[in-house]
PDB file of N, CA, C and O in Angstrom:
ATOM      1  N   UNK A   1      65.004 -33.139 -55.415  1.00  0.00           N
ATOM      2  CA  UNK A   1      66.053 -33.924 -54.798  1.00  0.00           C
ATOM      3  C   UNK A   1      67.089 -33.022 -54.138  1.00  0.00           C
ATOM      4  O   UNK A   1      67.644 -33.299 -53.075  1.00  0.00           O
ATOM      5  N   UNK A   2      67.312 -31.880 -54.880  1.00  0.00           N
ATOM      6  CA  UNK A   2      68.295 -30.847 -54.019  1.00  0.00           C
ATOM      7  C   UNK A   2      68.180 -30.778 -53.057  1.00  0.00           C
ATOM      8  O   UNK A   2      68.832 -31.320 -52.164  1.00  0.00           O
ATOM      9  N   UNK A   3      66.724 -29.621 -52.956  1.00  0.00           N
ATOM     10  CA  UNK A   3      66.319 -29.267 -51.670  1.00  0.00           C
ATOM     11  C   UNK A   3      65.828 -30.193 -50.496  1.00  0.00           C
ATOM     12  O   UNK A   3      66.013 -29.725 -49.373  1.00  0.00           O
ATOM     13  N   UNK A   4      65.178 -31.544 -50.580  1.00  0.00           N
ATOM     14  CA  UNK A   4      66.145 -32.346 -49.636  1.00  0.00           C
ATOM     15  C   UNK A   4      67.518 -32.645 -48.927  1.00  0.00           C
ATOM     16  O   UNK A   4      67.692 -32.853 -47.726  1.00  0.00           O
ATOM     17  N   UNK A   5      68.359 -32.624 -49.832  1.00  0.00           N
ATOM     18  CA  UNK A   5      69.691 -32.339 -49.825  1.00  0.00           C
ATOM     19  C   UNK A   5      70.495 -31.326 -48.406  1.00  0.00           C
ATOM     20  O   UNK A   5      71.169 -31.346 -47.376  1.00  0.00           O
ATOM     21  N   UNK A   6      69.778 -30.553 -49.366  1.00  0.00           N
ATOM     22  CA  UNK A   6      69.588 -29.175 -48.487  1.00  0.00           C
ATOM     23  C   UNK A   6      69.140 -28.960 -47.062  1.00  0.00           C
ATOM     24  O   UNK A   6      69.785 -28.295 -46.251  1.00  0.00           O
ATOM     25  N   UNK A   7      67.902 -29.612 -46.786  1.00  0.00           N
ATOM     26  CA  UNK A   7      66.832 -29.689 -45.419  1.00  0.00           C
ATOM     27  C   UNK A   7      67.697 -30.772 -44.646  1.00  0.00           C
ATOM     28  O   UNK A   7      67.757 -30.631 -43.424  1.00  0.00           O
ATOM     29  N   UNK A   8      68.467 -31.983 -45.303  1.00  0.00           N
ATOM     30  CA  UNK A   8      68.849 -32.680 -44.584  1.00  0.00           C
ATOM     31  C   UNK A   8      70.321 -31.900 -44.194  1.00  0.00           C
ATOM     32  O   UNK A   8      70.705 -31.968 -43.026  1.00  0.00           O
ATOM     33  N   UNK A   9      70.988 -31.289 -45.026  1.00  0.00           N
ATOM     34  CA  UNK A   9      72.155 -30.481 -44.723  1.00  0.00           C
ATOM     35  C   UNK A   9      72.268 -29.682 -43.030  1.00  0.00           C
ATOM     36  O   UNK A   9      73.072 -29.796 -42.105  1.00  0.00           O
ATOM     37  N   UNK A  10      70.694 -28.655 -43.298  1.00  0.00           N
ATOM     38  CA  UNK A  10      70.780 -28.029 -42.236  1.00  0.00           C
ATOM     39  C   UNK A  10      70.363 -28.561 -41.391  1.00  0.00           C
ATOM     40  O   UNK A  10      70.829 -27.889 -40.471  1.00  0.00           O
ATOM     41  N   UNK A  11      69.670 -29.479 -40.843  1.00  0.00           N
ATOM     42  CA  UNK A  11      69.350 -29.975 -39.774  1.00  0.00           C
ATOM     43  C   UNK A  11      70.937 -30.596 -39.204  1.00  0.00           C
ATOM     44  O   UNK A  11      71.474 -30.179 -38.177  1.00  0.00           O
ATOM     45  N   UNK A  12      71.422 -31.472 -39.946  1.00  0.00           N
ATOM     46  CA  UNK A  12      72.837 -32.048 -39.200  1.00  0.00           C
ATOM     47  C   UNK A  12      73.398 -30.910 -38.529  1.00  0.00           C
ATOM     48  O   UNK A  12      73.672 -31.102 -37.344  1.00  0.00           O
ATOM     49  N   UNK A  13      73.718 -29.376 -39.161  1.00  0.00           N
ATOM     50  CA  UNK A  13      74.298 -28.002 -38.709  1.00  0.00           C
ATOM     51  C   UNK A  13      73.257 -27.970 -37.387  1.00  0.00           C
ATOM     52  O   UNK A  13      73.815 -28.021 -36.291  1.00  0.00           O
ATOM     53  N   UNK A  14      72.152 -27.910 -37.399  1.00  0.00           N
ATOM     54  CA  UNK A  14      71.662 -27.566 -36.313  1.00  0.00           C
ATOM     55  C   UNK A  14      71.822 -28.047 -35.208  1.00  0.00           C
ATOM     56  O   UNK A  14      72.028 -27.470 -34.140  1.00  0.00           O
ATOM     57  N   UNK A  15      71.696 -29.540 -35.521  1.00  0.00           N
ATOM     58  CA  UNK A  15      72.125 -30.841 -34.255  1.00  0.00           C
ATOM     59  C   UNK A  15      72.950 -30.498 -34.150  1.00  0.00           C
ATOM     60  O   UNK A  15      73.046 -29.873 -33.094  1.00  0.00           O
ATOM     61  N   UNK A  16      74.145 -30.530 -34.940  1.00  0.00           N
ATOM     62  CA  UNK A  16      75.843 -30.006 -34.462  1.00  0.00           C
ATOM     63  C   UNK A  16      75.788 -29.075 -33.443  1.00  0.00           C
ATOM     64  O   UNK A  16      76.490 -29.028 -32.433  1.00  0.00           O
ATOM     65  N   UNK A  17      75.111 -28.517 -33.705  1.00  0.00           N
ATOM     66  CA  UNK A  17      75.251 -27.085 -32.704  1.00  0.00           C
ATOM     67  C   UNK A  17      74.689 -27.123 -31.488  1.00  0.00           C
ATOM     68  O   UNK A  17      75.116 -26.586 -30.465  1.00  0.00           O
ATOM     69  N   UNK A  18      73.407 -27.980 -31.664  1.00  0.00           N
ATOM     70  CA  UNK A  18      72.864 -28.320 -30.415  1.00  0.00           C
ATOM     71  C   UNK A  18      74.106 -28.885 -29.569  1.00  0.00           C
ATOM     72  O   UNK A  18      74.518 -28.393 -28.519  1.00  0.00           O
ATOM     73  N   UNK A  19      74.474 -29.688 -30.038  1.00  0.00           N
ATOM     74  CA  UNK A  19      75.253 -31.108 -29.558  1.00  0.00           C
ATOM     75  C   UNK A  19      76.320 -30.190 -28.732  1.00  0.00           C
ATOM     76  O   UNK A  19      76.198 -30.195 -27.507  1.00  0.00           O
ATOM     77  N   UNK A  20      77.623 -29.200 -29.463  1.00  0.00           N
ATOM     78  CA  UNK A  20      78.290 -28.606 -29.212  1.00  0.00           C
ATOM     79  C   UNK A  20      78.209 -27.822 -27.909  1.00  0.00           C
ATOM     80  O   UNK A  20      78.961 -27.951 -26.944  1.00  0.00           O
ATOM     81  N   UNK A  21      77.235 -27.036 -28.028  1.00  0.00           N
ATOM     82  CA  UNK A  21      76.669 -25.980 -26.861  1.00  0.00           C
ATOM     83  C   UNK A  21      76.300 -26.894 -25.444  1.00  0.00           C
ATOM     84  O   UNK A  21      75.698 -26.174 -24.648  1.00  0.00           O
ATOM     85  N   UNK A  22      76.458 -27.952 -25.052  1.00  0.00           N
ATOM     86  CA  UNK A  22      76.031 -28.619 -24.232  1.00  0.00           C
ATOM     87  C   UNK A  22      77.498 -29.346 -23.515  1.00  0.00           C
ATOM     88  O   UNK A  22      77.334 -30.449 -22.993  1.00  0.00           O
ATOM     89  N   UNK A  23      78.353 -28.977 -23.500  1.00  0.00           N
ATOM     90  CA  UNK A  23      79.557 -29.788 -22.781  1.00  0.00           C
ATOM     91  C   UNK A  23      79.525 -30.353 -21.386  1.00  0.00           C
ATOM     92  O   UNK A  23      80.214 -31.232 -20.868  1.00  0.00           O
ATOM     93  N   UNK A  24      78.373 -29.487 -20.835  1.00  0.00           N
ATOM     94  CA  UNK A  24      78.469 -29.973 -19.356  1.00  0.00           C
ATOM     95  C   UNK A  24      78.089 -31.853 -18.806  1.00  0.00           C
ATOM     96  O   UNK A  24      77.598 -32.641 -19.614  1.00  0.00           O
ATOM     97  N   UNK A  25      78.384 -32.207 -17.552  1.00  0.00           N
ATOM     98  CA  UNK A  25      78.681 -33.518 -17.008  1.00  0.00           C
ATOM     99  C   UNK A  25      77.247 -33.828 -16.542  1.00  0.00           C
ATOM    100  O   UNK A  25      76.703 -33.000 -15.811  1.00  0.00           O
ATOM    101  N   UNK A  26      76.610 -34.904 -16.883  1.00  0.00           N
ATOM    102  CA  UNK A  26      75.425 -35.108 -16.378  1.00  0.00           C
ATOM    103  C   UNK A  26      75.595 -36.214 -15.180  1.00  0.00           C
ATOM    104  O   UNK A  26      75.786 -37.426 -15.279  1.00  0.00           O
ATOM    105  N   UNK A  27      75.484 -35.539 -14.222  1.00  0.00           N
ATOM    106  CA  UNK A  27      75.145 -37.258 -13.284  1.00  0.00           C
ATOM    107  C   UNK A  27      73.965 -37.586 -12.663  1.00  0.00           C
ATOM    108  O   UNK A  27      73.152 -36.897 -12.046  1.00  0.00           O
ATOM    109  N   UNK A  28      74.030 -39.356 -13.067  1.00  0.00           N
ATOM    110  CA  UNK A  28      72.728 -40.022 -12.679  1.00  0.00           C
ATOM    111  C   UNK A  28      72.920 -40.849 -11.698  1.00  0.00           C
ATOM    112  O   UNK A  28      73.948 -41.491 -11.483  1.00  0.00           O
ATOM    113  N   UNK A  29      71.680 -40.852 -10.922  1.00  0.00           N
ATOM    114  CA  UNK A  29      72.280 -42.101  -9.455  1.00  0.00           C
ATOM    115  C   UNK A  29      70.748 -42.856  -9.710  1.00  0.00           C
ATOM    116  O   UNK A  29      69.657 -42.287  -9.717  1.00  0.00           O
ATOM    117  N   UNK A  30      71.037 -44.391  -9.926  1.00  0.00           N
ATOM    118  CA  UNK A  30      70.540 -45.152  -9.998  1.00  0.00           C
ATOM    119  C   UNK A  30      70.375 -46.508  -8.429  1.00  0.00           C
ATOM    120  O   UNK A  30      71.310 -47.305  -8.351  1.00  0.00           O
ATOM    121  N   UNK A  31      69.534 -46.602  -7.642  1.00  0.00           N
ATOM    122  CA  UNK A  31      70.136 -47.176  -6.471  1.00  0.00           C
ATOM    123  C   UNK A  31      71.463 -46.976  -6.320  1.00  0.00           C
ATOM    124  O   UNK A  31      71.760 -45.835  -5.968  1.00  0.00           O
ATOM    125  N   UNK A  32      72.585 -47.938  -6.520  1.00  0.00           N
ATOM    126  CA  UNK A  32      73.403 -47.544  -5.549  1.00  0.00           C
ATOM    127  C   UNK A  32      74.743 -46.991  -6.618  1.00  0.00           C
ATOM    128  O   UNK A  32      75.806 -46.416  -6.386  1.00  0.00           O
ATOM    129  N   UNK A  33      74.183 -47.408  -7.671  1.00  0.00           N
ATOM    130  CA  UNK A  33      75.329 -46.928  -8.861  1.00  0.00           C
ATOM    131  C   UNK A  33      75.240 -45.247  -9.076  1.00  0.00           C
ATOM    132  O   UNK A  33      74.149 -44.684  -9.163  1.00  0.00           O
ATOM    133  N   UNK A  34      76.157 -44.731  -9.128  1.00  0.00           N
ATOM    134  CA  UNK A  34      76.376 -43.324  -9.518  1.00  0.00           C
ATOM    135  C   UNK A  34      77.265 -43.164 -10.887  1.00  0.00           C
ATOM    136  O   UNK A  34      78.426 -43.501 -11.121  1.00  0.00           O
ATOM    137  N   UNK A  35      75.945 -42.306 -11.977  1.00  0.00           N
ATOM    138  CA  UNK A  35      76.777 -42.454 -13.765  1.00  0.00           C
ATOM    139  C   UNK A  35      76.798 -41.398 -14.191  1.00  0.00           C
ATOM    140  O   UNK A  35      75.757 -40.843 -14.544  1.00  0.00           O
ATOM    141  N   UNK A  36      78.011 -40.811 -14.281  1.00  0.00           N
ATOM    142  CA  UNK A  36      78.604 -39.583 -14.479  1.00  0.00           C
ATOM    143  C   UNK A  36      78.678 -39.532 -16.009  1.00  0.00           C
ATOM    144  O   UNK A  36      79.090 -40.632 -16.377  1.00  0.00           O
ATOM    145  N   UNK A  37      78.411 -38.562 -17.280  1.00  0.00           N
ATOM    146  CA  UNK A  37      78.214 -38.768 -18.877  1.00  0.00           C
ATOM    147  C   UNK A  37      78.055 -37.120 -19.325  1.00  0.00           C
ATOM    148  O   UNK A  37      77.252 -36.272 -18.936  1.00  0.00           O
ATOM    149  N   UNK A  38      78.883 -37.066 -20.056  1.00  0.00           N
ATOM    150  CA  UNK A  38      79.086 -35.526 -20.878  1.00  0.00           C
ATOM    151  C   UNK A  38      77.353 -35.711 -21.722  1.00  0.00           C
ATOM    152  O   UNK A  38      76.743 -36.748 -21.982  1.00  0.00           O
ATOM    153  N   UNK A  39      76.936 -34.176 -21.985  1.00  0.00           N
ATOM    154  CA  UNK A  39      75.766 -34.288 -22.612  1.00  0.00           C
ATOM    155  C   UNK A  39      76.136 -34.333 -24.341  1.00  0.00           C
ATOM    156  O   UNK A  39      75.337 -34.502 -25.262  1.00  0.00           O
ATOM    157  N   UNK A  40      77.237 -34.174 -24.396  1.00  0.00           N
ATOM    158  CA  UNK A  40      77.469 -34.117 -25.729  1.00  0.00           C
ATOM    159  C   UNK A  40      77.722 -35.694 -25.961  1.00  0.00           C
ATOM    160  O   UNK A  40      78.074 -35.901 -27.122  1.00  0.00           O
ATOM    161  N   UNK A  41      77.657 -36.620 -25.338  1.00  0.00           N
ATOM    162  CA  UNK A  41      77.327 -37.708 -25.348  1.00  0.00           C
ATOM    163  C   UNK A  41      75.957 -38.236 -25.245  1.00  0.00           C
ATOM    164  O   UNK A  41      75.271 -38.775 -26.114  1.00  0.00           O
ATOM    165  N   UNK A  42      75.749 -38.033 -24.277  1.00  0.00           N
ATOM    166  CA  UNK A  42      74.388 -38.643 -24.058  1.00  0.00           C
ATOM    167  C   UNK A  42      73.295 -38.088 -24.826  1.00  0.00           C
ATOM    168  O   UNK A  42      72.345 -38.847 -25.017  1.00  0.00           O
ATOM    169  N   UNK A  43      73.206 -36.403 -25.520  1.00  0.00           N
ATOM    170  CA  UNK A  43      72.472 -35.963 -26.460  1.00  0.00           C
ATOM    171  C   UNK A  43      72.029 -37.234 -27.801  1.00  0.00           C
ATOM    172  O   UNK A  43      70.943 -37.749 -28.068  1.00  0.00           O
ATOM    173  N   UNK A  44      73.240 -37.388 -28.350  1.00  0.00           N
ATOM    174  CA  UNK A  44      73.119 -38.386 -29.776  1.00  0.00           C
ATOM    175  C   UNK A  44      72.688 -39.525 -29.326  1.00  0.00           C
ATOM    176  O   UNK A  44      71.962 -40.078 -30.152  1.00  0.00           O
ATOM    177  N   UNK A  45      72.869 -40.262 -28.108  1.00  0.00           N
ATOM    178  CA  UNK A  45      72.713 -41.718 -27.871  1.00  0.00           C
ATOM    179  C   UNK A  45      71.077 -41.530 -27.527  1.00  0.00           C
ATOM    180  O   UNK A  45      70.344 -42.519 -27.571  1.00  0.00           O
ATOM    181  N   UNK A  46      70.476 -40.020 -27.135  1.00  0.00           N
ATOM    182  CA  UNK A  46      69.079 -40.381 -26.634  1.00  0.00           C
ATOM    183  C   UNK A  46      67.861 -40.015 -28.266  1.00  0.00           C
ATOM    184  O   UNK A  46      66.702 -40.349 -28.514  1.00  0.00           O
ATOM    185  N   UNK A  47      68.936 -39.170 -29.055  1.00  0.00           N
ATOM    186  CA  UNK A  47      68.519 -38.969 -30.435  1.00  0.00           C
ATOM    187  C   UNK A  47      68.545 -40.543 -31.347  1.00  0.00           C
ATOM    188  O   UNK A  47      67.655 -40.913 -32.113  1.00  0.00           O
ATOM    189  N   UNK A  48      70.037 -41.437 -30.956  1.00  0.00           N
ATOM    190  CA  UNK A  48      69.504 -42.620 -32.087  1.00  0.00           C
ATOM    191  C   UNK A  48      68.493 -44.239 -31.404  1.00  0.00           C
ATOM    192  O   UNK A  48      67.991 -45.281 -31.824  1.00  0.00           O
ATOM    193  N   UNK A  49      68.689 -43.486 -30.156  1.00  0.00           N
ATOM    194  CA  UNK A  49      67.711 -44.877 -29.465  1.00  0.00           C
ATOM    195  C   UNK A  49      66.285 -44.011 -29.560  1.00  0.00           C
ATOM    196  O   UNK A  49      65.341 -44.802 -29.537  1.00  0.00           O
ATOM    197  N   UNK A  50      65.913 -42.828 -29.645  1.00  0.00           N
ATOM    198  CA  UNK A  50      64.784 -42.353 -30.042  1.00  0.00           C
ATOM    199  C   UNK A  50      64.384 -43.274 -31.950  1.00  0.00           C
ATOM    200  O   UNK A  50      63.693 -44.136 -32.493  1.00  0.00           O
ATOM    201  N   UNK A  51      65.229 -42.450 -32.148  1.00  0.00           N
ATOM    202  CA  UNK A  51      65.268 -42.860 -34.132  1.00  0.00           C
ATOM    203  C   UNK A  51      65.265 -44.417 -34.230  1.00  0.00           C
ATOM    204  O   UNK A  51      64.542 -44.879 -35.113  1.00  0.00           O
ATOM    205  N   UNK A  52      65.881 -45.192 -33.547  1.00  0.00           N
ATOM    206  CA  UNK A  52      65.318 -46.386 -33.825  1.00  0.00           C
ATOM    207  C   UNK A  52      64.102 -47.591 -32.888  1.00  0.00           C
ATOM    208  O   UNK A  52      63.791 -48.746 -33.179  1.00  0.00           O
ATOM    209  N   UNK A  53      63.677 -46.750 -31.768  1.00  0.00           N
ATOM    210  CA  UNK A  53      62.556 -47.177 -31.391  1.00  0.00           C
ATOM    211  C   UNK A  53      61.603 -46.746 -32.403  1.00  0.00           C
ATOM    212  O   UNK A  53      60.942 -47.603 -32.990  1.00  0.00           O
ATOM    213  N   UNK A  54      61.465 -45.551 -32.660  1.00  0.00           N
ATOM    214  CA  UNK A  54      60.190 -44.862 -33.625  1.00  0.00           C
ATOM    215  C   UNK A  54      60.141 -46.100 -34.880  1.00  0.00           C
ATOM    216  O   UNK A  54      59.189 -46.832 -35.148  1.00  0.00           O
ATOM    217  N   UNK A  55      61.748 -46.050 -35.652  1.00  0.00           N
ATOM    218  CA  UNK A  55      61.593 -47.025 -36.600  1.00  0.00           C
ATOM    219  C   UNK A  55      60.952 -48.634 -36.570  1.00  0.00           C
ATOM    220  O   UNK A  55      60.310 -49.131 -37.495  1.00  0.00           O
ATOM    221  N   UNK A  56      61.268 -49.264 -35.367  1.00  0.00           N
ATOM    222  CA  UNK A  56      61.048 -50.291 -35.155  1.00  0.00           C
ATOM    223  C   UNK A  56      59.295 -50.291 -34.894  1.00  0.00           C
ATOM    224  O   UNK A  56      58.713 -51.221 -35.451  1.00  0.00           O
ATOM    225  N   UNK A  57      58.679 -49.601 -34.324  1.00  0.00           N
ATOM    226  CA  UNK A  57      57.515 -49.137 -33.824  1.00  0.00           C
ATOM    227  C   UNK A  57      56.870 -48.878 -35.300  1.00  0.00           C
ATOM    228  O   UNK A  57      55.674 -49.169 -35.278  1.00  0.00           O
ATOM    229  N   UNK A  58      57.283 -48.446 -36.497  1.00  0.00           N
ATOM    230  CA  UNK A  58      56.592 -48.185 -37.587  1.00  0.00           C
ATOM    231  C   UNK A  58      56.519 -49.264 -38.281  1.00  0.00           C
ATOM    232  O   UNK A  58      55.507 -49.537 -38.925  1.00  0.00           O
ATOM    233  N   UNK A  59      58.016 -50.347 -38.235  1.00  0.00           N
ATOM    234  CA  UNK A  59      58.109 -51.542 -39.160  1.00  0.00           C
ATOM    235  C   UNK A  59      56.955 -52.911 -38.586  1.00  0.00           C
ATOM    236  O   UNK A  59      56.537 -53.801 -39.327  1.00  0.00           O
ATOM    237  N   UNK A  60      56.623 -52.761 -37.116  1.00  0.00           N
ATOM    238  CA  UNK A  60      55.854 -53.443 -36.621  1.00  0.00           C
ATOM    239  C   UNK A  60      54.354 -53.249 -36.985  1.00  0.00           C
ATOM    240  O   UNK A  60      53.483 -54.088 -37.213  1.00  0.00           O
ATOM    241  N   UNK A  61      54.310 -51.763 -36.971  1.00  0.00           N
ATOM    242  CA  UNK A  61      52.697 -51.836 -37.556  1.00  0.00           C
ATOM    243  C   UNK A  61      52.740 -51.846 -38.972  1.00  0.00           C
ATOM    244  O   UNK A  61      51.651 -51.950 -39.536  1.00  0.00           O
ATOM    245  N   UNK A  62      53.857 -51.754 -39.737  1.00  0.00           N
ATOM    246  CA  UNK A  62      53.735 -52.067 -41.155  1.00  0.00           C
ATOM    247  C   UNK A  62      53.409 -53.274 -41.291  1.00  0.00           C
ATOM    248  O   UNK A  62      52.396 -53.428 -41.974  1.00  0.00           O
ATOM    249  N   UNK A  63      54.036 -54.496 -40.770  1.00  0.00           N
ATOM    250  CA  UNK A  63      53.854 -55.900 -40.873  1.00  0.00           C
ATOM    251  C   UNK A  63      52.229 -56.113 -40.463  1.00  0.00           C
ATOM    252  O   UNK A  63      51.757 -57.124 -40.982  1.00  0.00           O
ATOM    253  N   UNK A  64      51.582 -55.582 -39.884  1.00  0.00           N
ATOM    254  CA  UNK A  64      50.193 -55.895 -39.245  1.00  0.00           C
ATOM    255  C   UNK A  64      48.930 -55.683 -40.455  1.00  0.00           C
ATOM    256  O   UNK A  64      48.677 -54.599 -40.981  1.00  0.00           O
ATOM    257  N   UNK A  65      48.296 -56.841 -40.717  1.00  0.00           N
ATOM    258  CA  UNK A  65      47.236 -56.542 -41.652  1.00  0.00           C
ATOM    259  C   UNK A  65      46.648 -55.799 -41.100  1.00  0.00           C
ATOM    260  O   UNK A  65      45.639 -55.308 -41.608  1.00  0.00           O
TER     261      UNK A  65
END
């Protein structure tokens, strides 16, 4: 149980750091809209819409005889 603890510890440090090191402005042009977004934003939002498609995608084939 520790060393879970632990594995989950350093990974958050790592993401942190990822996350951190990335300040720069991303812009996207979509037809006619233009969407300007820090990556230290958009990093986590593409990490928890990853994490909960995967989840949803596992709970669906769980339900499947």
């Amino acid at each position: 149980m520790k060393s879970k603890l632990i594995l989950i510890g350093v990974l958050f440090v790592l993401i942190a750091i990822v996350f951190l090191q990335n300040p720069g402005e991303v812009v996207y042009r979509v037809y006619f809209w233009r969407i300007s977004l820090s990556q230290m934003i958009l990093l986590p939002l593409t990490l928890l819409a990853g994490f909960f498609l995967g989840f949803s995608v596992a709970s669906l084939r769980r339900r499947r005889p």
